[in-house]
MARPAKE-588474 format. One line per 2 residues: for each residue x, y, z of C-alpha. Coordinates in nm, 2 decimals. Example, Ala and Ser with C-alpha at 12.3 -4.5 7.8 and 13.67 -1.06 7.14 Angstrom:
1.23:-0.45:0.78 | 1.37:-0.11:0.71
//
This chain:
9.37:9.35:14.31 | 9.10:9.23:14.46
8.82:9.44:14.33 | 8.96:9.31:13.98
8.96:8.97:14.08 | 8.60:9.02:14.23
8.47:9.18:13.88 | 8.66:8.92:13.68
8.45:8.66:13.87 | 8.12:8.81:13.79
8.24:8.96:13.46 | 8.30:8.65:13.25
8.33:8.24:13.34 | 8.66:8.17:13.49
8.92:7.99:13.27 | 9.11:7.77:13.49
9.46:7.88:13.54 | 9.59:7.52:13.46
9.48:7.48:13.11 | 9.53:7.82:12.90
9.75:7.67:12.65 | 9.56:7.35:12.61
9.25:7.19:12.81 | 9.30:6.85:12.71
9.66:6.84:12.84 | 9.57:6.81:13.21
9.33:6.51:13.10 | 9.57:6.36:12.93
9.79:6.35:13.21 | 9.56:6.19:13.44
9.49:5.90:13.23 | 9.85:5.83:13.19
9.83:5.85:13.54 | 9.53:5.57:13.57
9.72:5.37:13.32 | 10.02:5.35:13.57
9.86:5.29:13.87 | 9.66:5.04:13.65
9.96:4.89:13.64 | 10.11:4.90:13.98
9.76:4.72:14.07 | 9.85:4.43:13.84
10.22:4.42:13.93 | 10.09:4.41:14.26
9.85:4.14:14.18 | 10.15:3.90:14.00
10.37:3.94:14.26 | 10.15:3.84:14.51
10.33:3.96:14.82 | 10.21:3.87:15.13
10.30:4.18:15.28 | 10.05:4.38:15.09
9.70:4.29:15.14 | 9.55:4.35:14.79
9.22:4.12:14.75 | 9.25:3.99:15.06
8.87:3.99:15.15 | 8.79:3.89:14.76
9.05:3.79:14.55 | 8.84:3.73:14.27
8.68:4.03:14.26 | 9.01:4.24:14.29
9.17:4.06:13.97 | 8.81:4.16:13.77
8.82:4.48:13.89 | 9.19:4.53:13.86
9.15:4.43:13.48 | 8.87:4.63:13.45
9.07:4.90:13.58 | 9.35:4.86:13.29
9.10:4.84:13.00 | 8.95:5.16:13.15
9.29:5.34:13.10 | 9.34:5.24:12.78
8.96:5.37:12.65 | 9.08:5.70:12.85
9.37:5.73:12.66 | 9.22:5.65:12.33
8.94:5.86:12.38 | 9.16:6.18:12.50
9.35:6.12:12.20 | 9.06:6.16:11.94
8.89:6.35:12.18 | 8.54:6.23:12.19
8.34:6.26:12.36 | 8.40:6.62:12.52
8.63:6.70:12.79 | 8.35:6.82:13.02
8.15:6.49:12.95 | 8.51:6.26:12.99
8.63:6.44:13.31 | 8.29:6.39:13.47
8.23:6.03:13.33 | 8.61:5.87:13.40
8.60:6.05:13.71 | 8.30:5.84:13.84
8.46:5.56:13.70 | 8.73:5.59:13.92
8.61:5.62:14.22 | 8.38:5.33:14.18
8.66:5.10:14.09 | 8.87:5.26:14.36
8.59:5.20:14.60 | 8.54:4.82:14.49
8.93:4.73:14.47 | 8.94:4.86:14.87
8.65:4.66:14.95 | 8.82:4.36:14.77
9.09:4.39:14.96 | 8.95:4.46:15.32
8.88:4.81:15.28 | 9.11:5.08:15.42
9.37:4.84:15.57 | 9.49:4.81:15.23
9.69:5.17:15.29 | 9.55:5.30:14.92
9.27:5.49:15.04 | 9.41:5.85:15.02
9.41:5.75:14.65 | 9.04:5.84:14.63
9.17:6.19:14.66 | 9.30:6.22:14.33
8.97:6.18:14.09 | 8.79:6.41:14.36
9.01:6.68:14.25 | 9.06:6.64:13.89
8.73:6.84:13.84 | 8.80:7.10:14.06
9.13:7.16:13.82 | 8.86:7.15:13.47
8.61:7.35:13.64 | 8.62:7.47:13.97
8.24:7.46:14.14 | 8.07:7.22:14.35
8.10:6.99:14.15 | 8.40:6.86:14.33
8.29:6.89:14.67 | 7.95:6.72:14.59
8.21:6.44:14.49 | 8.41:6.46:14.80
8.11:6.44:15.03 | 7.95:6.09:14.82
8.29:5.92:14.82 | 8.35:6.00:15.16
8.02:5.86:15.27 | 8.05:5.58:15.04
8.37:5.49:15.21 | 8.29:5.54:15.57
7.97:5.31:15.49 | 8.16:5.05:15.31
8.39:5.00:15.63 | 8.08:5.01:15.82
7.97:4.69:15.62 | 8.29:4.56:15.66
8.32:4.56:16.02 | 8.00:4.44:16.05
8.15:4.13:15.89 | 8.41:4.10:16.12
8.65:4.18:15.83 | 8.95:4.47:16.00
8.99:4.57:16.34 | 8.79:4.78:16.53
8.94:5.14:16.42 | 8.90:5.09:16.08
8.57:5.28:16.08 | 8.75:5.61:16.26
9.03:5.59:16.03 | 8.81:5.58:15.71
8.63:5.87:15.87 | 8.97:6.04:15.90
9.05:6.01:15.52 | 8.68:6.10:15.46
8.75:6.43:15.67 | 9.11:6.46:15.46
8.94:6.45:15.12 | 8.64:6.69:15.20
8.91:6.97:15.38 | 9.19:6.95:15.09
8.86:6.93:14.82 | 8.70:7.25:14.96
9.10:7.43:15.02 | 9.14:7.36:14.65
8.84:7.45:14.49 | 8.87:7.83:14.70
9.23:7.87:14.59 | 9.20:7.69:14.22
8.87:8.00:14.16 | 9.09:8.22:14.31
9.38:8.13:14.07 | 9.19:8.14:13.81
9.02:8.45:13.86 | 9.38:8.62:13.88
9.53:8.41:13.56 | 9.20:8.52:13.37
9.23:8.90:13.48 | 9.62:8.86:13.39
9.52:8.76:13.03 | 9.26:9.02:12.98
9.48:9.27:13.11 | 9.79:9.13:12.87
9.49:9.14:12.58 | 9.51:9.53:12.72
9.81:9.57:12.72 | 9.86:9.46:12.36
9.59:9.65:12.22 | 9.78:9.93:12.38
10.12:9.85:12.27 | 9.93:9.79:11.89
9.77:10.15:11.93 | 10.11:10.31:12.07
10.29:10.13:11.77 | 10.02:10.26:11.47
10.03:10.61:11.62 | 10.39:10.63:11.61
10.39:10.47:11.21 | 10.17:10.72:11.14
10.38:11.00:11.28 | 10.53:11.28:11.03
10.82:11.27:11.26 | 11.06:11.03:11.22
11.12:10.75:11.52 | 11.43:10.50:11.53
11.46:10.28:11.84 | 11.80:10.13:11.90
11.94:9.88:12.15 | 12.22:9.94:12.37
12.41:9.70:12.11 | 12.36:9.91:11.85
12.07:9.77:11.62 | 11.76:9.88:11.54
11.45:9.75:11.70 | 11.21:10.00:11.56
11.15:10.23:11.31 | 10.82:10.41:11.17
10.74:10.50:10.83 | 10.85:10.84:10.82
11.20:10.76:10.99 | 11.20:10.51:10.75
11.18:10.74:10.46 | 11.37:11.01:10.60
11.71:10.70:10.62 | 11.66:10.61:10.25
11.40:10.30:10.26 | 11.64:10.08:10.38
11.56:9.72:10.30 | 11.56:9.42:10.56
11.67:9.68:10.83 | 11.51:9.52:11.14
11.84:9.42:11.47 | 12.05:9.53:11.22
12.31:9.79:11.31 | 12.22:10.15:11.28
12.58:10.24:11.12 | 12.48:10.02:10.81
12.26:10.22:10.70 | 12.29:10.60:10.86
12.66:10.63:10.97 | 12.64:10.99:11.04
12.34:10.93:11.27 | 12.51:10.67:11.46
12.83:10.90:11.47 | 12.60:11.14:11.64
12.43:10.84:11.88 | 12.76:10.70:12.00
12.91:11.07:12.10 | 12.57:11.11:12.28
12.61:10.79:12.44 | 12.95:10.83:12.59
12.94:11.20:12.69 | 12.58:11.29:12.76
12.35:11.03:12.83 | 12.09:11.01:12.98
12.04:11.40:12.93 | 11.83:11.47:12.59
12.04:11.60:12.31 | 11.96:11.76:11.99
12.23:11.72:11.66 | 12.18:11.89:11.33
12.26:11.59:11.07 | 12.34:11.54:10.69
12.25:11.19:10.60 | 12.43:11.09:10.35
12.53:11.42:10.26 | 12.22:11.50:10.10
11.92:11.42:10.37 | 11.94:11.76:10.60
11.72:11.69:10.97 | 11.76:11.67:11.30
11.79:11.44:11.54 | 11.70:11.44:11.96
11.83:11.13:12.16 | 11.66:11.02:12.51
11.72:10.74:12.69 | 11.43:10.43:12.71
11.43:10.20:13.00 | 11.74:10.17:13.29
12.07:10.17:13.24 | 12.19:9.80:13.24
11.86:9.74:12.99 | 11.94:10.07:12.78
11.80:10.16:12.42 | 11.79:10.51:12.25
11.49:10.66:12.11 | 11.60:10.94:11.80
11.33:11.16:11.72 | 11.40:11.29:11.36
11.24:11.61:11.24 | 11.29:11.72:10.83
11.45:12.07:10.87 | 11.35:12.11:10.47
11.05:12.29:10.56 | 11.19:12.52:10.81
11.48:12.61:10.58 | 11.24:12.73:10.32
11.00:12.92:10.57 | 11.34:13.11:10.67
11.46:13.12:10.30 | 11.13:13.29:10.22
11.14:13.56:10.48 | 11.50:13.63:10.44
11.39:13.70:10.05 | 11.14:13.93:10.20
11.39:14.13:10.40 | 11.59:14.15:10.04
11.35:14.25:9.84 | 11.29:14.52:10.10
11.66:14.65:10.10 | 11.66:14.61:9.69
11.36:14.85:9.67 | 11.55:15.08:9.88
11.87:15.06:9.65 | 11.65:15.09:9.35
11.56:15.41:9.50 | 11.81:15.57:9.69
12.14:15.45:9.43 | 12.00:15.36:9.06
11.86:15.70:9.01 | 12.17:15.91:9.09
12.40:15.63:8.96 | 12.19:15.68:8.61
12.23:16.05:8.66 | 12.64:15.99:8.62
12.65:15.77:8.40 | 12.44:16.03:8.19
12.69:16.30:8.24 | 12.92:16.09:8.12
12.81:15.98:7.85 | 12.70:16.37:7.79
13.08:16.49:7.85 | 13.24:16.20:7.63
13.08:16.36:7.35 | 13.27:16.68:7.37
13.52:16.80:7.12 | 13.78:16.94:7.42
13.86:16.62:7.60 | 14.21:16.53:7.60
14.32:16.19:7.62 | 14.34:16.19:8.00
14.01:16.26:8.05 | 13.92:16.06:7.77
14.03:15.75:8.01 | 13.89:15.89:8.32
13.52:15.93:8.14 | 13.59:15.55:8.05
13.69:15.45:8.41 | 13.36:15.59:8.51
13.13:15.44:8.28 | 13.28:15.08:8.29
13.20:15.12:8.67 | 12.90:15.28:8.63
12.80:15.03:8.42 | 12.92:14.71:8.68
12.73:14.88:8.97 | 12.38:14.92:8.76
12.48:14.50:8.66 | 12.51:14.42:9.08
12.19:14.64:9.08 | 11.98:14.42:8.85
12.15:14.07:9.03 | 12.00:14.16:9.34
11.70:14.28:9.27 | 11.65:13.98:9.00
11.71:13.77:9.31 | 11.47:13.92:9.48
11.20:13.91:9.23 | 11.25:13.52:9.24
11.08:13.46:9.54 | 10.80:13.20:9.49
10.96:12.96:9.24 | 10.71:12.80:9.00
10.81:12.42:9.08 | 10.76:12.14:8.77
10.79:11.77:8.74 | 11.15:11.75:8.54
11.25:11.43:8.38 | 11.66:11.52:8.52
11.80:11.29:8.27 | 11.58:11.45:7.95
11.60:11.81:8.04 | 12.00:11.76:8.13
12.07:11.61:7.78 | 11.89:11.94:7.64
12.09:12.16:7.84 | 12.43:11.96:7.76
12.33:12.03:7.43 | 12.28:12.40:7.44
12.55:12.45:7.64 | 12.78:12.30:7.43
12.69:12.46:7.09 | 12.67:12.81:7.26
13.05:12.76:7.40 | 13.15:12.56:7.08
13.28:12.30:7.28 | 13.38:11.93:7.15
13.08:11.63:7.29 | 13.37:11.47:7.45
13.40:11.75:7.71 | 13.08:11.71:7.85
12.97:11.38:8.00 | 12.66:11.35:8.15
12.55:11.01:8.33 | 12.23:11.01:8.56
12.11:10.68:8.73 | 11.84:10.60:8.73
11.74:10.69:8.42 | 11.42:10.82:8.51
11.44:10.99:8.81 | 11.24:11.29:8.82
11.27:11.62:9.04 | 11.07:11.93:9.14
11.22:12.26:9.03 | 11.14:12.60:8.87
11.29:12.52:8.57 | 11.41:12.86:8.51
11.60:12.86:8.79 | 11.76:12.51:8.73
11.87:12.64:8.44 | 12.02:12.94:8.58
12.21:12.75:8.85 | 12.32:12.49:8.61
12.42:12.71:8.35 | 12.60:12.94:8.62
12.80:12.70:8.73 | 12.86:12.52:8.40
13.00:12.86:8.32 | 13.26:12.96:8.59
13.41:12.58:8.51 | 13.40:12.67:8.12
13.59:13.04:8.23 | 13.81:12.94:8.51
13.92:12.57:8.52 | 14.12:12.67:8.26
14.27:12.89:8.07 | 14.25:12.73:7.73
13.86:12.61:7.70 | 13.96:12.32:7.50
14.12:12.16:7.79 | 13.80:12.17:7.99
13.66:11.83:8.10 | 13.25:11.85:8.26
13.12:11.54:8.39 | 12.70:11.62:8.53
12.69:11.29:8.78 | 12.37:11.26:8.91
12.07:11.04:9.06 | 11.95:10.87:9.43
12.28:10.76:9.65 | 12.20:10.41:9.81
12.01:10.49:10.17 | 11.91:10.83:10.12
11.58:10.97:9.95 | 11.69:11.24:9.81
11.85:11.35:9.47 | 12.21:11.42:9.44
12.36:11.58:9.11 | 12.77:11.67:9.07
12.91:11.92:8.83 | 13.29:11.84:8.82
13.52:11.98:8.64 | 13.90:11.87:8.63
14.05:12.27:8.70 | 14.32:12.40:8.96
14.05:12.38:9.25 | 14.03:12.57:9.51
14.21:12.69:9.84 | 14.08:12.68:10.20
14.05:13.03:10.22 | 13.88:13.05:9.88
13.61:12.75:9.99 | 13.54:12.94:10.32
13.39:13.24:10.17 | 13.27:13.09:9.80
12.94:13.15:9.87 | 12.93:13.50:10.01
12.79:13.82:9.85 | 13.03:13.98:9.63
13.29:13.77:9.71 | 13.50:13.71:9.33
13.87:13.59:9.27 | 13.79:13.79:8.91
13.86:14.14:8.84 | 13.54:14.12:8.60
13.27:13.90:8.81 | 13.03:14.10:9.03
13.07:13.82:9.30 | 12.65:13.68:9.35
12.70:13.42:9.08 | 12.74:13.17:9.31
12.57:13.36:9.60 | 12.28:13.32:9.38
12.28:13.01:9.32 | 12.24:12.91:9.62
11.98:13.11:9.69 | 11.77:12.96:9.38
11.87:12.64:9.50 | 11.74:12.69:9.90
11.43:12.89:9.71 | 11.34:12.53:9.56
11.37:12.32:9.89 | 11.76:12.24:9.73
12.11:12.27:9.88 | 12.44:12.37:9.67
12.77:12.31:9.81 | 13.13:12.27:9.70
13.28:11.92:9.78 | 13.65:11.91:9.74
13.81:11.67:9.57 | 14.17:11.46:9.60
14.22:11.42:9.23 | 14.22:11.79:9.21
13.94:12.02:9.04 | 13.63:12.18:9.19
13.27:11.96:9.22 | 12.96:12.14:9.32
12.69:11.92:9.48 | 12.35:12.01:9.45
12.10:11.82:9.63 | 11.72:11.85:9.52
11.44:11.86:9.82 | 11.24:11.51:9.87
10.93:11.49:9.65 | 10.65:11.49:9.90
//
């Protein structure tokens, strides 16, 4: 602390510790302080008490000074008030000012006998608070000569008693010890206040750098008090929650409820330790989230580190592909050649004139299944052809009313039983169109085959666009059919998994795997009302 203070001190001029919010205050305050005592002196004067010795030597003299004194803090005032001249050039002037007139109202009134003297004190000191230096102590030694000289010349009038001149020496010695303590400790003050504000000019440039590093970020960071609101949040958080509007102390369940759900179970049963969540914002927004504790425990606040698992679903989407296009090539080899071979035969042997209607039926049997085992053939290994999807700008709303279109003249279904709504209106995705198509249509299908058993009682509603507080895209395809069970919804998305006697069982396994393919999620989202709604939530448009 020292060796700062020390380099401080050689470093740059010292700002006095008194007047870093405003150098004119202290002034100010001394010349309200002349303007009272000012008026103690003509109080004084009015009352004309016998027990205090004011002009006793020269009356006349006093009352001049006295009024000269008053008009002098009123020109103070003024001039602090418009501030002119400077303050280095007032301080120095009114100072001198002072002390004469202090100096000539004591040797009015029979110098030091008048028990004001330790008043000279005052105006020796105010520079030392402006600028410490000598130029205090130069002050202290003049008006403590002055004083011991003008008792001299007073004695040697016969006016006071005979230690007069050893008492004014005394205040003399006062004013010159507390004028050389103060200047050493007001340098040394000030030194330390002027190394506090350059280090809190540190600090701040630090706390500025720290705060555009963590804006600029690609991981998302939330701060949030021990009450529950946010205090900070950088641009990619920001992004990540939805662009929130006006989010700052308010609470983090307004806008990201899941998140908080996940903060507030962290907070009662593992703080401080750090913790890692997988969370679905929103249900669309997929990321992860790590708490640790910032600051002690009575002064808590969370930091949340939030991390986009988009990309790292896709890296593991892509190699899982890989691995499947591997085991396709190996079904390709090792099944479609001798399955072709049977389904040959068959074919060969139907054509025979000596088949009786039993075997008739069995040749059938095995060329219907030859014929659905070549069809779960080509699925896979059309899924794993599909591997680097060839993404596109898509209008959603434009190339939806196209497909609603299609769909409905290839199924020769009524307008009605298609609704499509998207808001907004333009919102715009990236997807291999191909593959939305396929998805789309896929499931757009099973709802046209298996909600019900009469088409014409089919009702589709395509709901789609941005959810309030997320960033990403949602879109719904309801239908209003029997639904599904628990058991059903547990395993809808597995391989080869059908409640048809004709369905292979990837069409929704499939799906999926376009949608992952594309940076999308699909899922199945039960509903009360009854009927089945499959959500599909498109990847943030980076």
């Amino acid at each position: 602390m020292q060796s700062g203070t020390r380099q401080a001190t050689s470093d740059e001029k010292l700002i006095p510790v008194f007047l870093h919010e405003d150098p004119w205050n202290l002034l100010r305050l001394y010349h309200v302080y002349r303007f009272t005592l000012a008026g103690a002196f003509l109080v004084a004067l009015v009352m004309s008490d016998s027990n205090v010795k004011l002009g006793s030597h020269d009356h006349a003299l006093f009352v001049w000074l006295t009024g000269a004194y008053l008009v002098l803090a009123v020109v103070s005032n003024l001039s602090s008030y418009f501030q002119w001249p400077d303050l280095s050039v007032q301080t120095v002037l009114f100072v001198l000012l002072d002390i004469a007139l202090l100096l000539g109202l004591l040797y009015s009134s029979s110098g030091i006998e008048a028990g004001f003297g330790i008043l000279l004190l005052i105006p020796v000191l105010i520079p030392n608070l402006g600028n410490p230096g000598h130029i205090s102590l130069m002050l202290a030694t003049i008006t403590g000569m002055l004083l011991v000289a003008m008792q001299v010349w007073l004695q040697s009038q016969h006016v006071g008693d005979q230690g007069s001149v050893m008492h004014s020496g005394l205040i003399a010695l006062f004013i010159l010890l507390i004028s050389t303590a103060s200047n050493r400790w007001i340098r040394k003050a000030s030194a330390v206040a002027t190394l506090a504000q350059r280090r809190g000019v540190d600090l701040a440039n630090l706390s500025q750098l720290n705060q555009s590093i963590l804006d600029k970020l690609e991981s998302g960071i939330v701060v949030v008090e021990g009450s529950g609101a946010i205090r900070h949040m950088n641009e990619s958080a920001w992004d990540m929650l939805g662009q929130p509007g006006n989010w700052r102390s308010k609470p983090l369940q307004q806008f990201a409820p899941e998140l908080d759900h996940h903060l507030q179970h962290w907070l009662h049963t593992i703080c401080p330790r750090i913790a890692s969540f997988d969370v679905r914002h929103q249900n669309t927004t997929e990321m992860r989230a790590r708490f640790s504790q910032l600051g002690n425990q009575s002064r808590r606040a969370t930091m949340i580190n939030l991390e986009d698992t988009t990309e790292q679903r896709e890296k593991l989407q892509s190699a899982k592909l890989a691995s499947l296009g591997q085991l396709t090539a190996s079904i390709a080899h090792e099944i479609r050649n001798p399955l072709g071979a049977i389904s040959h035969a068959a074919q060969l042997m139907s054509e025979s004139q000596n088949l009786d209607k039993a075997d008739t039926r069995l040749l059938q049997i095995i060329q219907s299944n030859a014929r659905r085992m070549n069809l779960t053939i080509e699925s896979v290994l059309n899924l794993s052809r599909k591997k680097t999807p060839n993404r596109e700008r898509l209008a959603l709303k434009l190339w939806l009313h196209e497909f609603r279109k299609d769909f409905i003249q290839q199924n020769q279904l009524r307008e009605e039983q298609v609704n499509l709504f998207i808001e907004p209106a333009d919102t715009v995705i990236e997807f291999d169109p191909a593959h939305l198509h396929q998805i789309i249509w896929n499931l757009c299908r099973n709802a046209y085959k298996y909600a019900h058993e009469d088409p014409s009682k089919l009702q589709l509603d395509i709901h789609g666009g941005n959810p309030t507080h997320t960033r990403d895209i949602m879109l719904n395809i309801i239908d209003n059919g029997r639904g599904m069970t628990e058991a059903q919804r547990q395993r809808l998305f597995e391989p080869f998994f059908t409640t048809s006697t004709q369905g292979t069982g990837l069409g929704l396994f499939m799906s999926r795997e376009l949608c992952l393919t594309n940076g999308a999620t699909l899922d199945y989202v039960a509903l009360a009302t009854g009927g089945s709604c499959f959500r599909l939530v498109f990847a943030h448009h980076r």
